[in-house]
N, CA, C and O atoms as CSV, one atom per row, in Angstrom:
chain,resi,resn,atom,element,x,y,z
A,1,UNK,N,N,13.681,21.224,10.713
A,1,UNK,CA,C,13.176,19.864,10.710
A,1,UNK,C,C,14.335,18.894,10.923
A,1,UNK,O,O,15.445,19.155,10.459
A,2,UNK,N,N,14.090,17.749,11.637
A,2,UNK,CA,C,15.224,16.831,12.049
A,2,UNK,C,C,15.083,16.208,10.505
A,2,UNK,O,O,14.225,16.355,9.635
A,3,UNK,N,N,16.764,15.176,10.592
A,3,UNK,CA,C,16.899,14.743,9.676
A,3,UNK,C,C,15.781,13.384,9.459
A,3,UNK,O,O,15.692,13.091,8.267
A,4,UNK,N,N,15.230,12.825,10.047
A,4,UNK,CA,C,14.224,11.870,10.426
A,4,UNK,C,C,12.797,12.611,9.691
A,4,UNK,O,O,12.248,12.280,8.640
A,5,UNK,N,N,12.614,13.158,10.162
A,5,UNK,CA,C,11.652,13.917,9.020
A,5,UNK,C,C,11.753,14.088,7.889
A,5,UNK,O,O,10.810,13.913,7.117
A,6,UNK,N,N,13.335,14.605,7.397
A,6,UNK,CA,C,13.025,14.589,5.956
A,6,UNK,C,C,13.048,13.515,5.643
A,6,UNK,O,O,12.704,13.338,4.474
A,7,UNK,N,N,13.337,12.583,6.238
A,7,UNK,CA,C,13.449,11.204,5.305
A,7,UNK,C,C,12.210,10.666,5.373
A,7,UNK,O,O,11.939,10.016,4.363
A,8,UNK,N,N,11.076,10.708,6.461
A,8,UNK,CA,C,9.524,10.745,6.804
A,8,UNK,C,C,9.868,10.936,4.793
A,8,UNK,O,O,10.354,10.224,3.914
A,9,UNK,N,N,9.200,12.469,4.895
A,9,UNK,CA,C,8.848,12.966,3.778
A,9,UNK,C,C,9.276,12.513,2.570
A,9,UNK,O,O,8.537,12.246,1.623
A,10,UNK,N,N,10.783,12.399,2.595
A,10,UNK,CA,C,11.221,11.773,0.900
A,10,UNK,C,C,10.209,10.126,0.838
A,10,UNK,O,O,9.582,9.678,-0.123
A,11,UNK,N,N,10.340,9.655,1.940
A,11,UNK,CA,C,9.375,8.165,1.349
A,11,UNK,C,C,7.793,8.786,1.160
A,11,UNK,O,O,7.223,8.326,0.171
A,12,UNK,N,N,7.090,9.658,1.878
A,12,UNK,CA,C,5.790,9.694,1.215
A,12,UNK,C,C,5.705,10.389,-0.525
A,12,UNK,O,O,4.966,9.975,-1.419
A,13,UNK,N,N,6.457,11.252,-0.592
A,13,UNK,CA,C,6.763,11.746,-2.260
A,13,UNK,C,C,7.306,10.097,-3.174
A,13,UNK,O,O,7.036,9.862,-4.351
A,14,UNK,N,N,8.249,8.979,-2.062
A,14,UNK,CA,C,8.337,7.990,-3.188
A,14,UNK,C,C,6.974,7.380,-3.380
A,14,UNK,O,O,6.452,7.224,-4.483
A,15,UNK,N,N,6.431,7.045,-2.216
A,15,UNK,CA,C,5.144,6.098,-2.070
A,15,UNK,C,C,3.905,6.776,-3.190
A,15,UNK,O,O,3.297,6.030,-3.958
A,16,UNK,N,N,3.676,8.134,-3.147
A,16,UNK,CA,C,3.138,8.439,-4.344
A,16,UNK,C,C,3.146,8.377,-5.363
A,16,UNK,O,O,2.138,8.218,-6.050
A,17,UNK,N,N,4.642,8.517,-5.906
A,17,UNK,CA,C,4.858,8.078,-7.335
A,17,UNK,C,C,4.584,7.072,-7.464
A,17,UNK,O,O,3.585,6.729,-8.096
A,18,UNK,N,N,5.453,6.219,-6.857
A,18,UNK,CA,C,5.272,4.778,-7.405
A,18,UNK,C,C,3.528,3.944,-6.851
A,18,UNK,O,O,3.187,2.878,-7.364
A,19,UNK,N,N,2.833,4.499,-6.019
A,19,UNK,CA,C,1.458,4.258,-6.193
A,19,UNK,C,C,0.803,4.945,-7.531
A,19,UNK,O,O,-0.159,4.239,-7.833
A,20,UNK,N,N,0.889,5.683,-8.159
A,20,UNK,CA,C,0.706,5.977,-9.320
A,20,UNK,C,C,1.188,5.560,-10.930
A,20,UNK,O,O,0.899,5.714,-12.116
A,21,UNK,N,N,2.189,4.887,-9.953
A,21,UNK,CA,C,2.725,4.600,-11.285
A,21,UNK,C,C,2.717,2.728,-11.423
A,21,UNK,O,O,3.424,2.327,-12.347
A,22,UNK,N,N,2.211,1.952,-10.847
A,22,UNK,CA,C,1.955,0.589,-10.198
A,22,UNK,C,C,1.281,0.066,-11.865
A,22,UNK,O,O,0.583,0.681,-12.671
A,23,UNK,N,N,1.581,-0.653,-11.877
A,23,UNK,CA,C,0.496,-1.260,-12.993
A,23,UNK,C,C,-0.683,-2.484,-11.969
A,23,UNK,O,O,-1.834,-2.688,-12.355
A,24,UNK,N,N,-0.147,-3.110,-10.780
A,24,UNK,CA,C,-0.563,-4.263,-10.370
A,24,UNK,C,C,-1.273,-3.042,-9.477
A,24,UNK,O,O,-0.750,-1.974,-9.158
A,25,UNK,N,N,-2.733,-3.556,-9.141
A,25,UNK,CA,C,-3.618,-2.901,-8.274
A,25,UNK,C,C,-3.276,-3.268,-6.621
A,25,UNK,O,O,-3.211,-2.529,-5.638
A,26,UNK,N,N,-3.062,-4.942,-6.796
A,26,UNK,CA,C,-2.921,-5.305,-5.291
A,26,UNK,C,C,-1.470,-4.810,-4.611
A,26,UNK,O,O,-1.343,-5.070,-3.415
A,27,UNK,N,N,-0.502,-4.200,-5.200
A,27,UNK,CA,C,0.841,-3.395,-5.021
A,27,UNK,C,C,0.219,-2.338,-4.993
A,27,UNK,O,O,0.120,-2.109,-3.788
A,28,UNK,N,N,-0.261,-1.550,-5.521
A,28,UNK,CA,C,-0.589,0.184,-5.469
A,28,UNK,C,C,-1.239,-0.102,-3.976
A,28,UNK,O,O,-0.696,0.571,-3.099
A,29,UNK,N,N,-2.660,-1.267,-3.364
A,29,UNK,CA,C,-2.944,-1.245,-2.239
A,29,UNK,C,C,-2.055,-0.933,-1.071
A,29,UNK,O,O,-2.194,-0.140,-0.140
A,30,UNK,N,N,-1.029,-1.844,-1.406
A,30,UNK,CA,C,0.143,-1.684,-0.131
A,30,UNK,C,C,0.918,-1.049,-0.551
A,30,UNK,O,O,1.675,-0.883,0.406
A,31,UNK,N,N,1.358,-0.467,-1.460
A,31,UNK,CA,C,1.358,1.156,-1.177
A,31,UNK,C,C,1.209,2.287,-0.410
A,31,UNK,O,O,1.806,3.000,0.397
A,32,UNK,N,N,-0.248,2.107,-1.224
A,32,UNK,CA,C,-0.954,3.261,-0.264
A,32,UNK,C,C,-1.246,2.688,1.127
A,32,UNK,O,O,-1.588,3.638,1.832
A,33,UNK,N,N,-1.259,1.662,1.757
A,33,UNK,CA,C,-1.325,1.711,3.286
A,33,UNK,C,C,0.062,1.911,3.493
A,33,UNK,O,O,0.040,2.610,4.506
A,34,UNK,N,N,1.156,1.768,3.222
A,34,UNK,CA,C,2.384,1.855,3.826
A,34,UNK,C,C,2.492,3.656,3.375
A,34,UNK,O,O,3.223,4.364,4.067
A,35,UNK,N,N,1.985,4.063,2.600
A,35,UNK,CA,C,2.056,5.805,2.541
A,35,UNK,C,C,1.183,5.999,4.026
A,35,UNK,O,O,1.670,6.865,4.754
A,36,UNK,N,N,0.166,5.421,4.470
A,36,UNK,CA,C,-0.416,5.833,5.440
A,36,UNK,C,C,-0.194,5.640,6.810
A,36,UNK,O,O,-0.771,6.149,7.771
A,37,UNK,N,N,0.915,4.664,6.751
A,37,UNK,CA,C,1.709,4.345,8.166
A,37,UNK,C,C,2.443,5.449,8.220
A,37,UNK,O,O,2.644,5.871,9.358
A,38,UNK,N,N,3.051,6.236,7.059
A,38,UNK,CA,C,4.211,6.760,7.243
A,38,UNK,C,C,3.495,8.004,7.460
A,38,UNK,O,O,4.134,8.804,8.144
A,39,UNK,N,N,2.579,8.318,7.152
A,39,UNK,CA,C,1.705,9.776,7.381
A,39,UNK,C,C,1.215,9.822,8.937
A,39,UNK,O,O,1.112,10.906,9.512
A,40,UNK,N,N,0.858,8.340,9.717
A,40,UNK,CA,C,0.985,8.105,11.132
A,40,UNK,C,C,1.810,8.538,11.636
A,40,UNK,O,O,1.526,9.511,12.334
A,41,UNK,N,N,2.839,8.234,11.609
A,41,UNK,CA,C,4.683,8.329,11.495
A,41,UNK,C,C,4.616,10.036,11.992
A,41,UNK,O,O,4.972,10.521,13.066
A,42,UNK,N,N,4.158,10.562,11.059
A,42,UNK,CA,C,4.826,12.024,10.906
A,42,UNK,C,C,4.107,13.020,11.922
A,42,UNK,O,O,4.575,13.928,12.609
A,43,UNK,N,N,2.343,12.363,11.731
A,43,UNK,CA,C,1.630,12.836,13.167
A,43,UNK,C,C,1.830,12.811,14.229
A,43,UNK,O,O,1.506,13.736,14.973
A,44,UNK,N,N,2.457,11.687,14.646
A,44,UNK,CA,C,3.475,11.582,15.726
A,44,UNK,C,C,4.594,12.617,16.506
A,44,UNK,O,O,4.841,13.016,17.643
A,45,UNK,N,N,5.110,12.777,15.080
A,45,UNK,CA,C,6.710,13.587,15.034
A,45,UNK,C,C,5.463,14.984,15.871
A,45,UNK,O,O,5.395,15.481,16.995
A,46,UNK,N,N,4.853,15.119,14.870
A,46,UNK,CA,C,3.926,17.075,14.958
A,46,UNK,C,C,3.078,16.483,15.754
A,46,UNK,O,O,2.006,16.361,15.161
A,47,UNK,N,N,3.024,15.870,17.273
A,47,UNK,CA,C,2.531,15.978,18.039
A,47,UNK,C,C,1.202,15.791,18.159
A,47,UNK,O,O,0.678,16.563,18.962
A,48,UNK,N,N,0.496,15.040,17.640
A,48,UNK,CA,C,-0.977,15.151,17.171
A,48,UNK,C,C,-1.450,13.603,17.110
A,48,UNK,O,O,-1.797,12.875,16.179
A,49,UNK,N,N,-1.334,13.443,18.309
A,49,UNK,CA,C,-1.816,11.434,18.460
A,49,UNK,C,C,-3.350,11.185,17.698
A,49,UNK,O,O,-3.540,10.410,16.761
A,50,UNK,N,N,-4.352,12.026,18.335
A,50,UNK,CA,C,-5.595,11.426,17.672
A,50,UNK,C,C,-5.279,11.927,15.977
A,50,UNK,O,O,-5.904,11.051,15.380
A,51,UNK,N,N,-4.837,12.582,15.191
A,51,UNK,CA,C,-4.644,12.410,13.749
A,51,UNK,C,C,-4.053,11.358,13.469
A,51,UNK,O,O,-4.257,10.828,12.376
A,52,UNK,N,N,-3.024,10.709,14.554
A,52,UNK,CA,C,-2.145,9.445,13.577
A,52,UNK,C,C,-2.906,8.183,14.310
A,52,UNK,O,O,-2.484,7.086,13.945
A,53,UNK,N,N,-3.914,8.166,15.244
A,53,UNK,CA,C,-4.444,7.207,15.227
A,53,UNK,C,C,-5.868,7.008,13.821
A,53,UNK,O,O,-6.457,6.153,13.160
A,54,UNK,N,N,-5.813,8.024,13.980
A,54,UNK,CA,C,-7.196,7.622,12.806
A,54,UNK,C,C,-6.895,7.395,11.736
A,54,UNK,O,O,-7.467,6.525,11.078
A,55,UNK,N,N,-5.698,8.279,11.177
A,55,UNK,CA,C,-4.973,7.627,10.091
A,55,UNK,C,C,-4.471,6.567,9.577
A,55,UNK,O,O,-4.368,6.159,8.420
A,56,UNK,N,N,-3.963,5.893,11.284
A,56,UNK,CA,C,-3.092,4.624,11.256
A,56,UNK,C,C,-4.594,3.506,11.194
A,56,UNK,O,O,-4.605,2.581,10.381
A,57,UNK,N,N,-5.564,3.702,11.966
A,57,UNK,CA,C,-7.048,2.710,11.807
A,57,UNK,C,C,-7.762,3.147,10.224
A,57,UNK,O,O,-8.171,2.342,9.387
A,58,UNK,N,N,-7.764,4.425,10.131
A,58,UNK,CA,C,-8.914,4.192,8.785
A,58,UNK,C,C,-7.695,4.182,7.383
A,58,UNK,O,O,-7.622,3.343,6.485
A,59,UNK,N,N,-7.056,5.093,7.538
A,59,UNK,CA,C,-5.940,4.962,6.326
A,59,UNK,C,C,-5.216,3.726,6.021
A,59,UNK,O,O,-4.935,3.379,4.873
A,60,UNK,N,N,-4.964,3.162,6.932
A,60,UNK,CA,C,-3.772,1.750,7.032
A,60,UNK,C,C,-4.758,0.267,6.993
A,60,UNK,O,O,-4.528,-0.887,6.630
A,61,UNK,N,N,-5.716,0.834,7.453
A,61,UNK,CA,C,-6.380,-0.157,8.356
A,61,UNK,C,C,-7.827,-0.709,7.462
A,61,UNK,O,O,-7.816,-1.653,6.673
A,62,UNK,N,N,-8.919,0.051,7.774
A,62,UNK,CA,C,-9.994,-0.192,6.779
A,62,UNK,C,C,-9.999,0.139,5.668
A,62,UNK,O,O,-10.711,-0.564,4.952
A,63,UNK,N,N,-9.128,1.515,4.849
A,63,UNK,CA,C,-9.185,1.589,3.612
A,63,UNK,C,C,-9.066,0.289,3.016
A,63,UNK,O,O,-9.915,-0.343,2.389
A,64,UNK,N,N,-7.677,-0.066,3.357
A,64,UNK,CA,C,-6.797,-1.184,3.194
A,64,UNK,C,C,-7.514,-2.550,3.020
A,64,UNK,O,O,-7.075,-3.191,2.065
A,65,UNK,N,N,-8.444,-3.103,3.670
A,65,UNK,CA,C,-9.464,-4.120,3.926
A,65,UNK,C,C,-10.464,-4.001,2.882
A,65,UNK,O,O,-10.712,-4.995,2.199
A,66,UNK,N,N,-11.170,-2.722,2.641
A,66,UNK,CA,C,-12.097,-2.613,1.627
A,66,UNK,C,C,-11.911,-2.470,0.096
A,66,UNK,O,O,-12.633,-2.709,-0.871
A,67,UNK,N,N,-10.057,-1.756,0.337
A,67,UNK,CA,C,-9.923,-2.059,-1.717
A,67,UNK,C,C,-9.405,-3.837,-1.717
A,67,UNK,O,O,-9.446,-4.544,-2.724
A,68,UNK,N,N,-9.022,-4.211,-0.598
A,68,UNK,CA,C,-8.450,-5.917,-1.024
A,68,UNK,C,C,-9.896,-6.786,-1.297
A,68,UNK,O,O,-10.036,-7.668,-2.144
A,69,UNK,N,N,-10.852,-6.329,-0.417
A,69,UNK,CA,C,-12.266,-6.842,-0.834
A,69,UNK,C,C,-12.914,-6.359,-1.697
A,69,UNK,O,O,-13.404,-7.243,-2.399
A,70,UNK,N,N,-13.279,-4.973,-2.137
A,70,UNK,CA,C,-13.215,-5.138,-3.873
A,70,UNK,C,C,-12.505,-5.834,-4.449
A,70,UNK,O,O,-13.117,-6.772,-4.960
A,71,UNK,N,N,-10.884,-5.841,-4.725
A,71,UNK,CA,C,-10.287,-6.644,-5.577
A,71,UNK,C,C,-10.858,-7.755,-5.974
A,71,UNK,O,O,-10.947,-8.270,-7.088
A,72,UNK,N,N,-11.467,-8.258,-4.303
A,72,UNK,CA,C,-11.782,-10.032,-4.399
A,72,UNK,C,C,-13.191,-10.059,-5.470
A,72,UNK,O,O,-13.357,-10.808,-6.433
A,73,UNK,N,N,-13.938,-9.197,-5.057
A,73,UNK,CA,C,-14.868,-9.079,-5.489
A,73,UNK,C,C,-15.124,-9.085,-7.149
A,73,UNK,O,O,-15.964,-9.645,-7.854
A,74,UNK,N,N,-14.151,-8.315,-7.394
A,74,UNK,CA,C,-14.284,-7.852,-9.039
A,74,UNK,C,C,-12.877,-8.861,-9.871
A,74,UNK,O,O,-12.328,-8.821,-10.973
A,75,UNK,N,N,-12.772,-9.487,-8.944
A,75,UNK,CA,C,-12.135,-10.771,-9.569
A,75,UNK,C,C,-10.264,-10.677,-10.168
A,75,UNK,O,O,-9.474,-11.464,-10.687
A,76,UNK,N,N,-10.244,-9.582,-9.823
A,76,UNK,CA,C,-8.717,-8.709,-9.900
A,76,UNK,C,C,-7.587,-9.287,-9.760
A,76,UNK,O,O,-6.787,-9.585,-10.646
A,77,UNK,N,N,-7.490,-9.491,-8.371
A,77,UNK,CA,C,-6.736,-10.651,-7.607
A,77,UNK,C,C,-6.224,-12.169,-8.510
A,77,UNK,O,O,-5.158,-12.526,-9.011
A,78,UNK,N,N,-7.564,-12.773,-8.398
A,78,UNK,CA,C,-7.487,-14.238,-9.246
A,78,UNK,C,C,-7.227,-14.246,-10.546
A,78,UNK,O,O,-6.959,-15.302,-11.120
A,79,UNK,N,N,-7.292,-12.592,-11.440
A,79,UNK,CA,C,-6.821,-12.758,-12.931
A,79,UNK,C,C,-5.515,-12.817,-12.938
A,79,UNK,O,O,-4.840,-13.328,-13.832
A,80,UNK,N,N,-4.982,-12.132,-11.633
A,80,UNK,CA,C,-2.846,-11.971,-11.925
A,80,UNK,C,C,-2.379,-13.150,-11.770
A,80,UNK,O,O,-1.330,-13.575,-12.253
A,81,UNK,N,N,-3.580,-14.064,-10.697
A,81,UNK,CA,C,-3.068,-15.766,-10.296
A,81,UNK,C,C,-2.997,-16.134,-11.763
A,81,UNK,O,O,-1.960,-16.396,-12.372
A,82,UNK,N,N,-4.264,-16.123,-12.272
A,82,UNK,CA,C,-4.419,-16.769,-13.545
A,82,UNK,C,C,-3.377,-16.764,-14.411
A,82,UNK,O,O,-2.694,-17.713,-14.795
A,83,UNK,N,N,-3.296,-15.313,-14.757
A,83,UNK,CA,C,-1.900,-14.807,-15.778
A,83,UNK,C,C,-0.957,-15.705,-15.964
A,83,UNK,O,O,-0.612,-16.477,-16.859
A,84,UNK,N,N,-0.441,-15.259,-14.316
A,84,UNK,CA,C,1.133,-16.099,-13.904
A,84,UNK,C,C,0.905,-17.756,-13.956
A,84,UNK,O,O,1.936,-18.430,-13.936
A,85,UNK,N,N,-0.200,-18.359,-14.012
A,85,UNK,CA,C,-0.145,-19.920,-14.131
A,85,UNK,C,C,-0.338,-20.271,-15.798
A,85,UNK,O,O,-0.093,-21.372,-16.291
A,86,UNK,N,N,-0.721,-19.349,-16.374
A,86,UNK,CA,C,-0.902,-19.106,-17.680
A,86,UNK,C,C,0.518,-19.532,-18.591
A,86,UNK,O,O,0.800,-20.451,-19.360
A,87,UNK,N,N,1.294,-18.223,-18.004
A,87,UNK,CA,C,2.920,-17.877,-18.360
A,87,UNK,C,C,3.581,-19.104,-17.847
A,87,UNK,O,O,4.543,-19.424,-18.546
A,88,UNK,N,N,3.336,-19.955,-16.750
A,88,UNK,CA,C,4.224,-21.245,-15.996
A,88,UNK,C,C,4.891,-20.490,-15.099
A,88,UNK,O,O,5.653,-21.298,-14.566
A,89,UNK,N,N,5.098,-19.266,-14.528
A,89,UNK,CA,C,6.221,-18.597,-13.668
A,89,UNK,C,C,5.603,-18.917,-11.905
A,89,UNK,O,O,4.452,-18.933,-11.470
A,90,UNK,N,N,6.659,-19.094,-11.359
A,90,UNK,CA,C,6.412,-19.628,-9.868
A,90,UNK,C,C,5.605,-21.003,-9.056
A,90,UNK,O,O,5.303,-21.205,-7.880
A,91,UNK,N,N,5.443,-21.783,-10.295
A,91,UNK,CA,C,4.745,-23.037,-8.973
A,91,UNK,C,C,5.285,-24.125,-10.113
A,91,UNK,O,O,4.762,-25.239,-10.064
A,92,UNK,N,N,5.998,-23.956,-10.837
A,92,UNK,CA,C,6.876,-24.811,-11.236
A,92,UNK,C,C,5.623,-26.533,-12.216
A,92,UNK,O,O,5.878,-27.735,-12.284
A,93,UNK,N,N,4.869,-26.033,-12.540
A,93,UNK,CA,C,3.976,-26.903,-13.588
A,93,UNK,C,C,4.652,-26.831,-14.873
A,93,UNK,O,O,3.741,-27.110,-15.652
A,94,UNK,N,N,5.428,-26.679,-15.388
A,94,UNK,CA,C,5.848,-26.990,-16.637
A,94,UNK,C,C,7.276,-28.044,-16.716
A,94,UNK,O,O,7.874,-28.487,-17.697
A,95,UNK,N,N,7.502,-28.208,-15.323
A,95,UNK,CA,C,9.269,-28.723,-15.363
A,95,UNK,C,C,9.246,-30.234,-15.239
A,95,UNK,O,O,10.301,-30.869,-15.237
């Protein structure tokens, strides 16, 4: 295996952990689509275009679209806004 590959591989073993290990949902999302670019990535390398296109459209692409629209949905999103305006951190209302 070229050295480009293993390094392919060491980021999908990081992208897992740390998608597992995420506390913030909308980070674990992009995560896991950036695990799925890189799984494009590798279909590529092993020669296999229609696997890294479908990967790169449904893995990267619509998964990606439908957990950010749950999020919206189940109100996920707007509780971390909330939090952080809660705490005063980043839009500067307390100064």
């Amino acid at each position: 295996m070229t050295i480009f590959t293993c390094i392919l591989l060491g980021f999908l073993v990081v992208c897992a952990v740390a998608a597992s290990l995420s506390k913030n949902l909308l980070n674990t999302i992009l995560i896991f689509m950036s695990y799925s670019l890189i799984m494009s990535i590798i279909w590529i390398l092993l020669e296999s275009p229609d696997l890294a296109i479908t990967e790169a459209a449904v893995g990267a692409g619509v998964t990606t679209v439908l957990f950010v629209v749950t999020l919206k949905k189940i109100h996920a999103v707007i509780k971390s806004d909330e939090e952080t305006k809660k705490t005063g951190e980043g839009h500067g209302e307390n100064e």
